[in-house]
Structure formats: structure tokens, C-alpha cells
N, C-alpha and C positions, 0 to 999 in steps of 0.2 A: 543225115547231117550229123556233125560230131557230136555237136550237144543232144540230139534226139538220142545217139547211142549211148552217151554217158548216163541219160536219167534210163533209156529201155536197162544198162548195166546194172544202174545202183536197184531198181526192180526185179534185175533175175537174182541182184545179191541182195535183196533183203526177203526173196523167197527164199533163199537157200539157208537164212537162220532158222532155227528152232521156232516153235509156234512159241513155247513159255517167254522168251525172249520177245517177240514180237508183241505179244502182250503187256509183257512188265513196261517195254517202250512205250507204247501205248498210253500203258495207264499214268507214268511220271512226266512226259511230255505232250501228251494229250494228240488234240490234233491241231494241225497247223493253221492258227488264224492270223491275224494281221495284231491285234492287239496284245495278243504273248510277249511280243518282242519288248513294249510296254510299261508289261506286268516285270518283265526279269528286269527292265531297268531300273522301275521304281524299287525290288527288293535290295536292288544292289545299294540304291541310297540310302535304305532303310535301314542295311546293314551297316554303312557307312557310318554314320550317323547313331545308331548304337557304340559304335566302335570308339567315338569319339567322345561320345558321355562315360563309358568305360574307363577313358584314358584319363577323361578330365578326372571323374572320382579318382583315380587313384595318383593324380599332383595332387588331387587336395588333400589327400593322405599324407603323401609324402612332406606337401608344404607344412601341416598343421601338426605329423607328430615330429616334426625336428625339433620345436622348443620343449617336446615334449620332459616331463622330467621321467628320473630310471626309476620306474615302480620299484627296482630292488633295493631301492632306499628306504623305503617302507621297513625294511626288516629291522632298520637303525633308526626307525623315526621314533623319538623322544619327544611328545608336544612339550608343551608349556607347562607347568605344572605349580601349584601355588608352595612359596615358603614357609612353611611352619614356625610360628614362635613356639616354643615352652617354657614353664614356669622350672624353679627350681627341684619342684616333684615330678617332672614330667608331665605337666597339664596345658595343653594349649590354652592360649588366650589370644592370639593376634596371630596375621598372616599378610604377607605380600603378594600380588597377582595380575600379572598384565592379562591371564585368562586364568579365571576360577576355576582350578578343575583339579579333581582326585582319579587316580587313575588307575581303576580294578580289573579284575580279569575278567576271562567269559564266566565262570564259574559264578562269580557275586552277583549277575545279574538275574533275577529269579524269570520263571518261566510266564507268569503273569503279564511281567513289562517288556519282554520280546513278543509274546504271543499279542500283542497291546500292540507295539510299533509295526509289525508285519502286517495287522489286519487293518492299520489306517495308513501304512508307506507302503510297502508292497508287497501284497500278497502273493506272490509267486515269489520271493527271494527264494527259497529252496531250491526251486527248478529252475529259475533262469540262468541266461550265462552275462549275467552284470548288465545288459541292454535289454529292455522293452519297446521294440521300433514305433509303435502305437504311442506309447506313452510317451518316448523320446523326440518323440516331432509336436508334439500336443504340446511339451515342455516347450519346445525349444519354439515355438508360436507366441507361448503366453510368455516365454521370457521378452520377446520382441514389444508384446501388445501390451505389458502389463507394466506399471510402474514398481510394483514391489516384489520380492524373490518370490518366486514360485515352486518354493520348496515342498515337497509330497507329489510332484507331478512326476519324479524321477524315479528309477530306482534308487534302495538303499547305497547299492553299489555305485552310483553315479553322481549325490549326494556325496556322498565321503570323496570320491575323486575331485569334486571340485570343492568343498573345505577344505582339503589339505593342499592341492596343488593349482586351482586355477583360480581367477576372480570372480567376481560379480558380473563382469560387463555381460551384457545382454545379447549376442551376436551367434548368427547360424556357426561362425568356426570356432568359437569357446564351445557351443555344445558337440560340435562335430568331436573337439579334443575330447569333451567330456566322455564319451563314447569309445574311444579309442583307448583311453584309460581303463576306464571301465573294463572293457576286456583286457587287458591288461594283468590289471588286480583278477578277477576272478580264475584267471591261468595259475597266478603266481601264489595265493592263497588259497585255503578253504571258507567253507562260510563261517563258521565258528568266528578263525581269525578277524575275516572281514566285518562280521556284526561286533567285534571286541571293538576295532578301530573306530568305529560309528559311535557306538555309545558312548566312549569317552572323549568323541571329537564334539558332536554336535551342540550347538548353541539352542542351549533352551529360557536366556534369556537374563535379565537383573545381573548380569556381567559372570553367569555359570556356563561352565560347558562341561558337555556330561553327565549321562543321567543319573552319578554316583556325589557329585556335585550339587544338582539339581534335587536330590533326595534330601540332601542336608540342609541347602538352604529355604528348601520352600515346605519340607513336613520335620527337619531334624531328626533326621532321622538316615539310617544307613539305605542302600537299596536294594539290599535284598532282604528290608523289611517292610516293601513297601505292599498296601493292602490293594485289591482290584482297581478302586475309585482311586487310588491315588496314584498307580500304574497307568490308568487310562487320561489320567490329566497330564502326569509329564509327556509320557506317547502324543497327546493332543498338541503339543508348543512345537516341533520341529516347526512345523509351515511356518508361523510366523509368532515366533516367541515376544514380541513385541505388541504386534497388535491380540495375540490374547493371550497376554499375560496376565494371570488370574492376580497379582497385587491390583494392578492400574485397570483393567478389566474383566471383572470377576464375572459378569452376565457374559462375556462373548465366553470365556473360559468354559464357563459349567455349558456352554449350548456344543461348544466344540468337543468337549469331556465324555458325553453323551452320546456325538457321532461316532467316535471311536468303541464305546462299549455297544450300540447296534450295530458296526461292522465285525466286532468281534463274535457278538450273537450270530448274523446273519454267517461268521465263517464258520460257527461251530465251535470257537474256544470256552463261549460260556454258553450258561441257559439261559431260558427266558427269565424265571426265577433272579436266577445274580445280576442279570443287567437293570432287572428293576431295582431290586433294594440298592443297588453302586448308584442308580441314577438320584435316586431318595438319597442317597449321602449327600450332606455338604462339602463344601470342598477342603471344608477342613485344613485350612492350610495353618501350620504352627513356625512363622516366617524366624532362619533363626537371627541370634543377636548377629548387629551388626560386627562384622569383624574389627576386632581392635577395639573396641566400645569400653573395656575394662582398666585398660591403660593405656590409652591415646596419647598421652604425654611420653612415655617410656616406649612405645613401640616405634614412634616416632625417633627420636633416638637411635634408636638399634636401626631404623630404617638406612639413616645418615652415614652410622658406622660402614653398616653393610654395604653401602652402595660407594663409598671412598675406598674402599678396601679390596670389593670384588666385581666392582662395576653393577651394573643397574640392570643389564641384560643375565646377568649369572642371578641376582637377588631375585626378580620379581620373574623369573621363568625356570630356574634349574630345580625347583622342588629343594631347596635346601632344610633342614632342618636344624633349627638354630637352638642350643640351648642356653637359655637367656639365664642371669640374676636371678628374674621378679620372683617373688613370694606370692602366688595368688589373696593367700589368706590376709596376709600385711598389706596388699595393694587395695582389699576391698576396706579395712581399718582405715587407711588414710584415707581414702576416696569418703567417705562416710564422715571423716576428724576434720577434714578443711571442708565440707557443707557443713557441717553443724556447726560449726567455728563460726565461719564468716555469715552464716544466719541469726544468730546470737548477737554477732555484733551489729550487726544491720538492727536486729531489734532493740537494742540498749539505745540508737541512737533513735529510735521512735519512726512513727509512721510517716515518710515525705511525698508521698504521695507521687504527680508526677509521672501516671504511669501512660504509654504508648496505647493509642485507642485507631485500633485496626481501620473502624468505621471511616473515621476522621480523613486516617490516610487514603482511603480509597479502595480500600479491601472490605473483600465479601465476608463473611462470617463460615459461610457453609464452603468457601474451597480455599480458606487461609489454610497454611500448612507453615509449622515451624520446623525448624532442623531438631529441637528436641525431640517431638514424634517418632522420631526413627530409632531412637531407644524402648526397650521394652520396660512399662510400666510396673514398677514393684513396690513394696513395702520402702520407707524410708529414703527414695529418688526421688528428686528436688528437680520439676518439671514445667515448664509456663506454657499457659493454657488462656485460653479466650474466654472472658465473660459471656453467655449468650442471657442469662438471667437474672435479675437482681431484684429478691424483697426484702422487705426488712429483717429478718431473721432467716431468710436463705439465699444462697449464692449457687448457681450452676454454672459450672466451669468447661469447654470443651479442651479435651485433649488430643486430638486426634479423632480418630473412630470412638474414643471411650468419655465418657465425662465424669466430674467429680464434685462432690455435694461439697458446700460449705455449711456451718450453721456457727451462732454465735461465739461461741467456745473458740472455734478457730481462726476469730480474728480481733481475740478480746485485747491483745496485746496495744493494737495500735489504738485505744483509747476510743472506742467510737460501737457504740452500742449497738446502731442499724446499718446497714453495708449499703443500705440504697443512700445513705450520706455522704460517703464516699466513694462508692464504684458503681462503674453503668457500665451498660451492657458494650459490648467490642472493645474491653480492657483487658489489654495483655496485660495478666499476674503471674507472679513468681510462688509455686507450693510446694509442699512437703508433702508426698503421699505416707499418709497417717497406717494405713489398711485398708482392704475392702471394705465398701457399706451396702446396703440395702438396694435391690433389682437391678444387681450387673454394674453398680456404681464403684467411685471410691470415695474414701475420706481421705480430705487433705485439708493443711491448717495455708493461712495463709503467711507469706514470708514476703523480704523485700527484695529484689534486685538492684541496688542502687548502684550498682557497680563496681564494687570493690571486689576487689580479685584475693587472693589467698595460695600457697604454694609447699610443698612438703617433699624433704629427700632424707629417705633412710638408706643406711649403707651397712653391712655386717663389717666389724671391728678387726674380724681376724683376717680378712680376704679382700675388703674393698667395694666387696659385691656390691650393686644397689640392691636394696630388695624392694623399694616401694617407690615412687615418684607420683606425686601431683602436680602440675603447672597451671592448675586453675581452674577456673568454677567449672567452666562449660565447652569442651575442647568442641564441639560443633559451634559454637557461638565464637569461639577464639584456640587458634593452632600455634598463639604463640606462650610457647614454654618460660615459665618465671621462675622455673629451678636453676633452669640451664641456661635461659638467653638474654632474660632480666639481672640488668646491674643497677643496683638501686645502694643507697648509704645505707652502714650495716650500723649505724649507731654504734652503742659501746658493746654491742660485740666483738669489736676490732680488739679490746684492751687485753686480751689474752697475750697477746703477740706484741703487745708493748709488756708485761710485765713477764713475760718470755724472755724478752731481752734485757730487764732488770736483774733478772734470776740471772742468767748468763753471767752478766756483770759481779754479779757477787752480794746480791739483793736474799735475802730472806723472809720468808715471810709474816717472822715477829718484828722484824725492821720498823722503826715509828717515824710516821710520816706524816707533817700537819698540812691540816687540810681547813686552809685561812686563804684570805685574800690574795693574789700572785697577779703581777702585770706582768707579763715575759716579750720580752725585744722583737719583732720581727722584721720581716724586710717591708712589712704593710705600715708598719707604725706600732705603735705600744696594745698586747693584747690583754686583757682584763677578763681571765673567764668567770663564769659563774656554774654550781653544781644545780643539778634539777631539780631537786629542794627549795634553792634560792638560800641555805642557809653554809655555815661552819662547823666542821665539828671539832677543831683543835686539832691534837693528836693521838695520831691512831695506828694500828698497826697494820702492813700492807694486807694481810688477810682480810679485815675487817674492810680497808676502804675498797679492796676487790669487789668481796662480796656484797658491799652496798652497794658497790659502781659511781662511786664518789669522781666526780670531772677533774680536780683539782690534785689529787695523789698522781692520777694517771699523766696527766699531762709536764707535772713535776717529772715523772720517772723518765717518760719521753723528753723535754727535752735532758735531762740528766746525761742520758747514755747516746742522742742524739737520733732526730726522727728520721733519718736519714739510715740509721742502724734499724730503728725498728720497722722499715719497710723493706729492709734486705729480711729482715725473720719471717714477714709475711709472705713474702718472695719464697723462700725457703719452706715454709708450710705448703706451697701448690698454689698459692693465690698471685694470678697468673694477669689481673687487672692493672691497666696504669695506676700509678697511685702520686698525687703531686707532692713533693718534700715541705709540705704546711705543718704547722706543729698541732693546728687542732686535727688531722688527721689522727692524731692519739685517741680522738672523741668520734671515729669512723666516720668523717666527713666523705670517706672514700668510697665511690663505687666498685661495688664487690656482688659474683652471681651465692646465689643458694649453694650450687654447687661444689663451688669453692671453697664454701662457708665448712660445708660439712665435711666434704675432704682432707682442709686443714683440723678441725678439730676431733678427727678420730687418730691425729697424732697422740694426743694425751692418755688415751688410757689402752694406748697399745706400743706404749714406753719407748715413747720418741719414732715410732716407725711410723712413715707415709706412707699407703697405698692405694696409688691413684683410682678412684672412686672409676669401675668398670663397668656395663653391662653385660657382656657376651662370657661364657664360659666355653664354648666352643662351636664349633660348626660343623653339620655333616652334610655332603654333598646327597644324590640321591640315591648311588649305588652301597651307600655308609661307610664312606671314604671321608675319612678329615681333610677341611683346608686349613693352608698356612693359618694360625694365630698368631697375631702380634703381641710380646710379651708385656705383661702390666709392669707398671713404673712403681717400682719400690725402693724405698732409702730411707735411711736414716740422716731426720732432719737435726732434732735436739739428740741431749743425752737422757740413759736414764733416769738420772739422778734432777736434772731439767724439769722432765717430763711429769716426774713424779710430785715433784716440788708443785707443780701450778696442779695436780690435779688436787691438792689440800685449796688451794686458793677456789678451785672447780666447783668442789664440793661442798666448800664453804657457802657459795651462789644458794645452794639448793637449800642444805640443813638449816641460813638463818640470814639467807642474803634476798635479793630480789626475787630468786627465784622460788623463793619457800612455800609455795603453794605446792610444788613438785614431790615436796617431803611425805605427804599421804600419801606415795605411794607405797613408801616404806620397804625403800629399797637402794641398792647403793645407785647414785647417780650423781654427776655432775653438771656443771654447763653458764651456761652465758645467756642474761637479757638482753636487748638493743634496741630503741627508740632514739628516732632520730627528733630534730628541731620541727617542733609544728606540727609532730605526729603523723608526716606523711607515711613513715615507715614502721613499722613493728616487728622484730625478732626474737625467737632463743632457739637457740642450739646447744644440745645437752646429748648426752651419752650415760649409758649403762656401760658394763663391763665388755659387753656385747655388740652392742649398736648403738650406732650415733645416727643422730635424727637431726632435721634445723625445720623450723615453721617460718613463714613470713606471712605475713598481712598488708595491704595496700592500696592504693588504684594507681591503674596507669599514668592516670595524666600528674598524680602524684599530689593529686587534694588532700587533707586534712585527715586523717581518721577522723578527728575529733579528741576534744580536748578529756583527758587523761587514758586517752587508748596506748595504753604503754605496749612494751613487748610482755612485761608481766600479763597484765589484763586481755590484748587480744591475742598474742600468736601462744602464748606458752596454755594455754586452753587445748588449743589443738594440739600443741606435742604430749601434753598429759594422757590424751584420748586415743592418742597413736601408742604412745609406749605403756601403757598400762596393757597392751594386749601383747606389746612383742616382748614384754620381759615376764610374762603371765606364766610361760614354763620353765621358767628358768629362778626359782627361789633361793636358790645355793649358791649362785654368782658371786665375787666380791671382787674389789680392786686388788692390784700388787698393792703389797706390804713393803714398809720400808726394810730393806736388810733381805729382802725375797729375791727368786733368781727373775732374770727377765724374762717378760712373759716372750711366748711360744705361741706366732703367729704361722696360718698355713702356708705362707709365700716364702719365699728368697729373697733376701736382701739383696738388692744388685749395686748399689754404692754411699757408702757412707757419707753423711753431710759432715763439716766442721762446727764444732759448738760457736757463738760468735762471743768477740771478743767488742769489751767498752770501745767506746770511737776514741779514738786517740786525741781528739781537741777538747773531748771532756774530764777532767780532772778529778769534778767535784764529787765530794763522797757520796754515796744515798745519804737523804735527810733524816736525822734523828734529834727526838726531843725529848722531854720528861712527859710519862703516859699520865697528862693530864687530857679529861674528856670538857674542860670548859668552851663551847663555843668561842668567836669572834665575833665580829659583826657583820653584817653580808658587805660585802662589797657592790659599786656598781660597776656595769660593764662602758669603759671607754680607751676604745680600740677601734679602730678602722679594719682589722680584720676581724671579720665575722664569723662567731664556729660554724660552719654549717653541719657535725657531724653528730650523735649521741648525746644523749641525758644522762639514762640510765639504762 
């Protein structure tokens, strides 16, 4: 049969192969059963089906790295990096930062706090190729199961891929990316590189990134000074800088601090020996000053410039470094001259008690926290602190973590013998830290708070520079600026600039001008002023009634030459505030800032020259490339002959006027008292040959100092204690001489002002009479318009 012959064929022909051949068949397809046919089907699915998870992985590749970004950007990555302020010496004092971070090489990192980070992130960095499959699926579980980042579960390399290029979100394809980056970077760099970019990426917490960052702010210190225990604490914060962070959690800190120097023992970086005594260290943290803490009112400032100028994204991320005005040494004199001032005066006006009692409000004692806390505590810092103790001869204050003794002597002031008489325990007080006292204490006296504010702008005479600004008591309790943003009545500080324009007219200052009764017309009805005396002194010469600050001369001259003219000269000095054409405006009815104040009066003894009052001397980018600077506004307002003229009238104030307290310093100086009606307001602004200074005193809501808080008695206090330091090396100073060339400022004139000329509807000559000094009688005041500006 055919088919019998086909299989007897295939028979004679598979005797006629080779026996090895017949074997090897054999052995790969065995012998012929029914369920082989089966087995080959199920491989083929098997294979299948591999084939297809295959393919799948690799869309998922394909899907997940298109958004991917070009790792070769890395070679141009620039993080964020903080702007440096400097002082006029080159000294930092403030900074801007949308991420805190200083950004060193591999070189600055010591071997300590890599060998640190390796033995608690990962210990294979050296050998691996940027992925741990083990560990990356472990991650990439608890990123699903866990509510907070699970950082340390990655590698280094995997970590820094996704700080720099992916998010937070928690999903198997951000970790898949993360991976794929990951190799990536370790193709495209070496480790060195790759551990450089880590270190100064990573968030270790209190708003630092970067373990160069992290070294300054939490031991002050650089990082490649840092000691084992302090290497092993920063290494400890990657995971989670937040939950242990040794400020706000100092027991998780030291227990986490700890695990890191046993993985460090157990890898062999240290001995048994160093990881004991590291663990015996405390944590020693020496947290530094809050940035900006020094001059918060002026950094503030430069903030505003900077970011009108170069945008907000260039300020607070391109590392600029700005070099500012400030005088550090000048900035800590003023910060010290407006506390002591406005503490002085708060105590002249006696103890009002009145004070904020935590308890009451519904606060605990043991986790109240003020915003002064966050200052560091030193010698002569005026700080409020919580009552927790009261006996009769002692008082314990909480400060923070620190407390401070009282004992009778420091609060003999307010009249009251025993302190359990008037304070109990959860009373927020106002102190002066005196010095350290007795087991970890301080001594501090006690002061008042009653809220009066205080304010100080110094500017150098040749340049405009500022060198010093205060805006007030307590920039964490209030961020608004009363150099710069407060417009408050400058009283008879304003009179400069009226007899500015006297002078112009053709005024001198042997001119005799009686200072008796005057009603003067206005469009209010009949005005009747009165001087702040309440008396007459006849006639007098314009010097003398300058330098008393006599109401009656002043507002004679003003309307003389028309008040209308002399708010065009205040206009012309830089004073840049509405001002309404009232004639007691002669008597500074007018709202005018600090700023202003001093800007205008560093006209005078830099012989008629304006220059606009600046902060910034220049700026450098990060590669130390200058940006555009905008040029300063200088001109010539008055003449010399002007200029020099009123600073006899100036310095009359000091040598034998209002301001004569000023004359112990004994030294040439000028300048102007201002007290307004009711004492809300208190000024003087006075100059050296050098620098011009203005002080204010006040409250906001523009209460009362109290009755005879002049500008003599409260603000010129503090200008005394301010300029006694910044004219302190300077004893060979003197004014221009009359007949002397003009002085020789460092700027460029850029356009000259016109001298002014009388108003053309006033006629009348200046007032002269025979220099008799007999009084008059006082007058009374009856007028419908009401001064509201200066006394004296």
C-alpha cells in the first residue's frame, strides 16, 4: 500500500543517517507521545506573551522618555542661588533667596560628609550605574504607599534626577522617568560631578539647599569645616529635612544623627571609638542670624530697587551681588540711638502699665513664641519676653529657650518697689538686655512698649550714599518703613526752605524782623498766629529768630515773598510730597517722608548741590559682570552764595538756638529742630560737613508724645548718639568759608537749577525796624484757620 511504502521509506532513510545524528534527534525531540504537540503549543504562548511584555516595556520607554528633559543641559544648569548684599567695606549683612544656597565645588566638600551621605543614601554610589533595581522598586512602592517623600530609598543619582527635573507626584511612570534619567546622568558624567550637583541641590531644610548652605546656617560655619557629629547630622536631613529637623525636632535629629554614624561604623569610615564620642556630642547647633536682621528697613529697600529694576526672578535667584551704601558700623550706632531714644522717652513719660497677658488671651506660657525670638540675644537688644515668675524682689522673664532675671534696680524707674504690685505672671514686657547673669541667665532692666515708634536716615554729603537707615523699633513686629513711607508734619523743620527763599529775595541774615502780634488775610478768614512760647520778642535779627524758630518771623517772610514760591524751593530741594498753598505751611503743616527731609538738607553744606539720597553702588551679576546702573540725580538746586548764607542761619540752631544741646559735641555742625501742634510729631535734621542725619519720634496713629516732648528733647537725643560716632574720625572737618572755592563733591553735576526769584505780586520790602529787644504783648489767636504745622 502507498502509505505502508512511504513510512517502510522514511525507515530505510532514517537508517541510512549517521547514528550521532540519530541520537542528537533523539535526544531534542524525544520520542513521539501525544502530549508534545501540547507542550510546543503552550512554549509558543509562552513565548508569545514574553514577546509582548517586551514590547510593552519598551512603549513605556518610549512614552515616558519623550517628556524627558536633555541631561546635556545639566552642563548649563545654574540653580538658584541667594543675592548677596554688602556693606560699604565689603561685609555682608542681608541676602535675597527664593532657594538659600551657596554653591561650591567637589573640592570644598570634606571627606567626612560624603563619606557621611554615602553610608546613610547609598552605599554602592561608587559601583553602581545610577539605578539600584532592588532599591528602586522598594522606592517606587513606598512612594505609592506613603504619604511623605521617601527620600534615601533612591540612589544618589536618582535623587538629584528628580530634584532637578521631575516632581513629587508619586506614580510608577515619574519613577520609571526617574530611572531612565538616572542613566542618563551617569553616562554623561562622572561621580565626582554627579556628587557636586547633589550637594548643592539637595534640601536640607529652614528654606537651605545645599550642604554649603546648610553648614552656615545651622553650625555657621563653612563646610569644609565641618566636625564628624556635625557631618553626620546634615547627612541625617536628606530623608526628610522637615520632620527632623534638629531646630523644631531636636530628639528625632540626634536619634537620626546617630543612625548615620552606626552605618558609617558598620561600613568601616570610622571606629568604634569616634562613633562613640560623635554620639556623646551634642548637636551643637550655632543657628546663624536671621538674614537681613541688621538692617531690615534698608535691605528692604534695595529689595524694591532691585526687583523694579531687574525683575524678581534675576534678584532673588541669579546669585547677584550687590554692593550696597550701608556702613555696617553706622547701621549698628543707629539701631542702638533710635532703642535708647525712644526707651528714654517711654521712661520720662512714667510707668502705664497696660501690658498684654498671654494667659488672659488664651496662650500657653511654655509654647508661646514671639517673632523677637528669632533674633539672637546679646548685650544691649531690647527684646519682649514673657513673665513666668513674680516676687517681690524678683522677676523671671522667658525669652525664648533662654530666660532673664530681674531684681529691683531694674525696674526702680517706674516708681514701684515690689514687681508682684504691678506684674503677674503671662505678662508680655518690653527689656534691655543689660549682660549676662548668674547659671545660663541674663540681666535685663525693664522698659516700656507703649508704642511709639522712632526713625533715623544718614546719608554721606559727598555721594548721597545712605549709610545707615532705621524705620523703627521692631521690623518683625512692623515692615513698615518711617524713613521712607511715613509722611508725617515736619513742624519748623520746613523753615529752611522758607528762609531759603527769603535769602534768594535779597534777605540777609542781619535783616531785623519783629516778632509781635500779626493777623495775615487768608482765604479761611483772618489768621492770628502765635510762637511756642506764647510770648514777643520785638525785633530781631533773621539769624536769631531762625535759630530760635520763632513762628512769627517765619511766616512774615513766607507770606513776604509768597508761599506759593516757597513750596516751589521745597519742590526744588527733592521734596517730592503734595504740599497745599496754606501760609501756615511756613510752620510745616506739611506732610513730608524722613527721606526727603534729609535729602533736601544735605543741600546746605555741599554748597547748593542735590544728590538724590541712593542705596546701590553697583551690581554684579554672577559671572562678575556688571548690570546696567541707573545714573543718580544730581543738580544744582540753590547757589553758592544761597547755600552758604542759610548754613550761618544752620549753625546758628546748634551754637545758641534750639538745637544747643548738639554743641557738646564740639564740632562744626548744623541743622534744624521740628515739633509739630500737640506734640504728635518730633524732629531735627542737622549735618556735619560730612553727613547729614534727620531723627523722628512719634506713633502711628499720631497720639500725643506728650507735653513738652519737643524735637530738642525727644528726637535730637538720638541724632547726638548717632553722630557723635560718625564724626568721631573725622576732627579736622570744617565748613566752606566764605571767599573759599566750592566745595568738591564725588558726583557730576548733571543740571543746574535756577536761583528763584521774589513772586512778582509781592512788593514789600523785608521787614526792618530799630534792634530794640523789648517784648509786645502776646496776642490771642482768632482765625478760622488753624496752624496745624510747628512750634519750634
Amino acid at each position: 500500500m502507498p502509505s505502508l511504502f512511504r513510512r517502510e521509506e522514511e525507515k530505510a532513510g532514517d537508517a541510512s543517517e549517521p547514528i550521532w545524528k540519530q541520537l542528537l534527534h533523539r535526544l531534542v525531540s524525544g520520542p513521539e507521545y501525544p502530549s508534545r504537540r501540547r507542550a510546543r503549543l503552550a512554549t509558543f504562548y509562552v513565548l508569545l506573551g514574553l514577546s509582548s511584555v517586551f514590547g510593552a516595556l519598551c512603549g513605556l520607554m518610549l512614552v515616558y522618555s519623550i517628556d524627558l528633559p536633555e541631561v546635556d543641559d545639566l552642563t548649563r544648569y545654574r540653580p538658584n542661588t541667594t543675592t548677596e548684599l554688602l556693606d560699604v567695606h565689603g561685609r555682608p549683612f542681608g541676602s535675597f533667596a527664593l532657594e538659600r544656597r551657596v554653591v561650591v565645588p567637589y573640592s570644598e566638600f570634606p571627606p567626612v560628609l560624603k563619606e557621611a551621605i554615602l553610608s546613610i543614601e547609598d552605599k554602592s554610589f561608587e559601583s553602581n550605574w545610577g539605578v539600584n533595581l532592588v532599591r528602586a522598586v522598594g522606592a517606587a512602592y513606598r512612594d505609592l504607599h506613603d504619604q511623605r517623600r521617601s527620600q534615601g530609598s533612591s540612589t544618589i543619582t536618582m535623587q538629584l534626577s528628580r530634584n532637578l527635573f521631575l516632581s513629587t507626584e508619586k506614580t510608577f511612570g515619574r519613577k520609571f522617568q526617574e530611572v531612565i534619567l538616572s542613566m542618563q546622568i551617569e553616562r554623561r558624567f562622572t561621580k565626582n560631578q554627579i556628587f557636586e550637583l547633589y550637594a548643592n541641590q539637595i534640601y536640607l531644610g529652614r528654606g537651605t539647599y545645599g550642604f554649603e548652605a546648610g553648614a552656615e546656617y545651622y553650625f555657621n560655619k563653612h563646610v569644609r569645616d565641618l566636625t564628624l557629629s556635625e557631618a553626620a547630622l546634615l547627612a541625617a536631613l536628606p530623608k526628610g529635612p522637615e520632620y527632623y529637623s534638629p531646630v523644631r525636632y531636636p530628639e528625632r535629629a540626634l536619634k537620626r544623627r546617630n543612625l548615620v554614624l552606626s552605618e558609617m561604623r558598620q561600613d568601616g569610615k570610622i571606629t568604634i571609638d569616634q562613633e562613640e564620642t560623635a554620639k556623646a556630642t551634642p548637636l551643637g547647633l550655632h543657628v546663624q542670624t536671621p538674614p537681613n536682621s541688621i538692617a531690615p528697613y534698608f535691605v528692604e529697600e534695595v529689595r524694591r530697587q532691585l526687583e523694579r529694576e531687574y525683575g524678581v526672578d534675576e534678584v532673588h535667584g541669579a546669585g547677584l551681588r550687590v554692593y550696597t551704601t550701608l556702613d555696617l558700623d553706622l547701621q549698628a550706632v543707629a539701631n542702638k540711638a533710635v532703642l535708647d531714644g525712644a526707651a528714654s522717652y517711654e521712661r520720662r513719660e512714667g510707668w502705664k502699665g497696660n501690658l498684654q497677658n498671654i494667659v488672659l488671651t488664651g496662650d500657653d506660657i511654655e509654647t508661646y513664641k514671639h517673632p523677637d525670638w528669632i533674633q539672637p540675644i546679646m548685650k544691649d537688644t531690647y527684646v519682649h519676653g514673657v513673665v513666668t515668675s513674680v516676687e517681690a524682689k524678683r522677676v523671671t522673664v522667658k525669652l525664648g529657650d533662654q530666660i532673664a532675671v530681674l531684681t529691683p534696680d531694674d525696674w526702680k524707674w517706674t516708681q514701684y518697689s515690689e514687681a508682684d504690685s504691678f506684674l503677674r505672671s503671662g505678662d508680655l514686657v518690653y527689656l534691655k538686655i543689660e549682660g549676662p547673669g548668674p547659671e545660663k541667665t541674663w540681666k535685663a532692666s525693664l522698659q516700656q512698649d507703649s508704642g511709639a515708634q522712632a526713625a533715623l536716615m544718614a546719608v554721606d554729603n559727598a555721594t548721597g550714599e545712605v549709610v545707615a537707615m532705621v524705620g523703627g523699633r521692631d521690623f518683625a513686629l512692623s515692615q513698615f518703613n518711617r524713613a521712607t513711607q511715613a509722611k508725617r508734619q515736619v513742624g519748623s523743620s520746613f523753615k529752611p526752605y522758607v528762609y531759603t527763599t527769603a535769602i534768594e529775595a535779597g534777605a540777609k541774615p542781619t535783616d531785623i524782623i519783629v516778632d509781635g502780634p500779626t493777623t495775615f488775610p487768608t482765604p479761611g478768614g483772618p489768621y492770628t498766629p502765635r510762637n511756642y512760647e506764647g510770648d514777643y520778642r520785638g525785633p530781631m535779627s533773621l539769624l536769631y529768630a531762625f535759630a530760635e524758630s520763632r513762628n512769627i518771623p517765619a511766616l512774615k517772610l513766607a507770606s513776604h515773598v509768597g508761599i506759593r514760591k516757597v513750596i516751589d524751593t521745597a519742590h526744588r530741594f527733592g521734596i517730592t510730597s503734595d504740599i497745599p498753598p496754606f501760609l501756615p505751611v511756613a510752620l510745616g503743616s506739611a506732610d513730608i517722608s524722613l527721606y526727603e527731609q534729609v535729602g533736601a538738607y544735605s543741600v546746605f553744606p555741599n554748597d547748593g548741590i542735590r544728590i538724590a539720597p541712593h542705596y546701590i553702588r553697583k551690581v554684579m551679576q554672577a559671572d562678575g559682570l556688571p548690570l546696567d546702573e541707573k545714573p543718580t540725580d544730581v543738580r544744582e538746586v540753590i547757589s553758592v552764595e544761597t547755600a552758604r548764607t542759610m548754613m550761618e542761619l544752620l549753625q546758628a540752631v546748634v551754637r545758641m538756638g534750639t538745637g544747643g544741646a548738639a554743641s557738646q559735641l564740639k564740632h562744626p555742625l548744623g541743622g534744624k529742630t521740628g515739633t509739630t501742634n500737640n506734640y504728635t510729631d518730633a524732629w531735627f535734621i542737622g549735618f556735619s560737613p560730612s553727613v547729614t542725619c534727620g531723627t523722628w519720634i512719634g506713633y502711628d496713629n499720631r497720639q500725643s508724645l506728650g507735653e513738652k516732648e519737643t524735637g530738642a528733647r525727644a528726637a535730637l537725643p538720638i541724632w547726638m548718639d548717632f553722630m557723635r560716632v560718625a564724626i568721631a574720625n573725622k576732627p579736622d572737618e570744617v565748613f566752606p568759608a566764605e571767599g573759599t572755592p566750592k566745595k568738591m563733591l564725588n558726583v557730576a553735576v548733571s543740571k543746574a537749577g535756577a536761583p528763584a526769584k521774589a513772586a512778582a505780586d509781592d512788593d514789600v520790602e523785608p521787614a526792618k525796624a530799630p534792634s530794640s529787644s523789648k517784648p509786645s504783648a502776646p496776642a490771642t489767636r482768632s482765625t478760622s484757620v488753624k496752624p496745624t504745622g510747628g512750634t519750634n
